[in-house]
C-alpha positions as CSV (number, residue, x, y, z in Angstrom):
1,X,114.9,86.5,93.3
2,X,114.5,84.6,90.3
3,X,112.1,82.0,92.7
4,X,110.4,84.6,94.2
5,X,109.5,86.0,90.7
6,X,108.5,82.5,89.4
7,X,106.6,81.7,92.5
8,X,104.2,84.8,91.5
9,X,102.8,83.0,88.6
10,X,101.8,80.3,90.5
11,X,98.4,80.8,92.5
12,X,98.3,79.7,95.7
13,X,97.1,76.1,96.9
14,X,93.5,76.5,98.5
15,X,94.6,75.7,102.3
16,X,97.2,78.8,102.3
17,X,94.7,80.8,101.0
18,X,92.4,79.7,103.6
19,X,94.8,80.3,106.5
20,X,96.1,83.9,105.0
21,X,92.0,84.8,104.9
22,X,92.0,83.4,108.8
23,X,95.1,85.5,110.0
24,X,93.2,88.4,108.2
25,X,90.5,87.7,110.4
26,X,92.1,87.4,113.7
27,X,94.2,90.6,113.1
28,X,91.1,93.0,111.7
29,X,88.2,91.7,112.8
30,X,84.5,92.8,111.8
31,X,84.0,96.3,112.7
32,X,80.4,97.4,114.0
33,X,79.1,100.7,113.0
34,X,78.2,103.1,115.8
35,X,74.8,105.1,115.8
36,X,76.8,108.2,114.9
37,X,77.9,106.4,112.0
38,X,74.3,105.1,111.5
39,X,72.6,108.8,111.4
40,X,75.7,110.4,109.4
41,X,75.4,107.9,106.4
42,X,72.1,108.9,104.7
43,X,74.4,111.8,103.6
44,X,77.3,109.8,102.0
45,X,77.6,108.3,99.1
46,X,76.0,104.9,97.5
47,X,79.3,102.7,98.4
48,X,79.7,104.3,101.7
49,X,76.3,104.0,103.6
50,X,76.6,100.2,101.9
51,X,79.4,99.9,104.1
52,X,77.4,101.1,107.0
53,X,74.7,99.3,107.2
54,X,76.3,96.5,106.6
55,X,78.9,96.9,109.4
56,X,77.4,94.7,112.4
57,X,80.4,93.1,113.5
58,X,79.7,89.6,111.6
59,X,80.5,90.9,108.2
60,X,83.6,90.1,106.8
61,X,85.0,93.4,104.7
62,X,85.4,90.7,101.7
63,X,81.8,90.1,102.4
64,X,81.1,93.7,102.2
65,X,82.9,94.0,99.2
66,X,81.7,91.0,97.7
67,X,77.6,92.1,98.5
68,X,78.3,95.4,96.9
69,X,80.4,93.9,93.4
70,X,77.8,91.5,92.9
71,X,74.6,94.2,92.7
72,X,76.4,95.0,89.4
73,X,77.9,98.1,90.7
74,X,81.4,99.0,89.9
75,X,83.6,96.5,91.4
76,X,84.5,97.1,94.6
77,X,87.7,94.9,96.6
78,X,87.9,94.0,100.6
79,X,91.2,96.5,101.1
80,X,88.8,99.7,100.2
81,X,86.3,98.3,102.4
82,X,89.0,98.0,105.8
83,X,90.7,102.1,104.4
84,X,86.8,103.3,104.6
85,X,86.5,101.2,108.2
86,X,89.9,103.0,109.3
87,X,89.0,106.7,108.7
88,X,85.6,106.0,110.6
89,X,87.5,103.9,113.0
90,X,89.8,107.9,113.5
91,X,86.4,109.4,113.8
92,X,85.1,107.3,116.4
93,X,82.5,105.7,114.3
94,X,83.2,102.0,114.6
95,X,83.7,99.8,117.2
């Protein structure tokens, strides 16, 4: 336990970050926003329809997040960005 708790201050080296981000992309990869989802956002709000238009199946949900944090918004992470993809993934709205 006591390693585990030490290990926590440590950040991690650079390649395991890079091959946590790659199993992250293999397991949830890019969603793609259907035209339901397309006509429905004009009536969401400002974080949402960023996530919809920007939803084309190249775009990383860090990217997302990372586009919409650096407008000067309130910061937003990757995580809300996939919970958002999920609920329109239960709606049928991604692909």
């Amino acid at each position: 336990m006591e390693d585990n708790a030490a290990a926590a201050d440590r950040p991690l080296p650079p390649d395991a970050i890079g091959a946590i981000d790659a199993a992250v992309r293999e397991a949830f990869p890019p969603a793609r926003a259907t035209e339901g989802a397309r006509r429905a956002a004009p009536a969401w709000g400002a974080r949402e329809r960023h996530i919809v238009e920007r939803l084309d199946g190249s775009r990383s949900y860090e990217t997302i997040a990372a586009e919409w944090t650096d407008r000067g918004e309130q910061p937003m992470v990757a995580a809300q960005v996939k919970v958002f993809c999920d609920q329109l993934a239960e709606q049928g709205l991604v692909e």
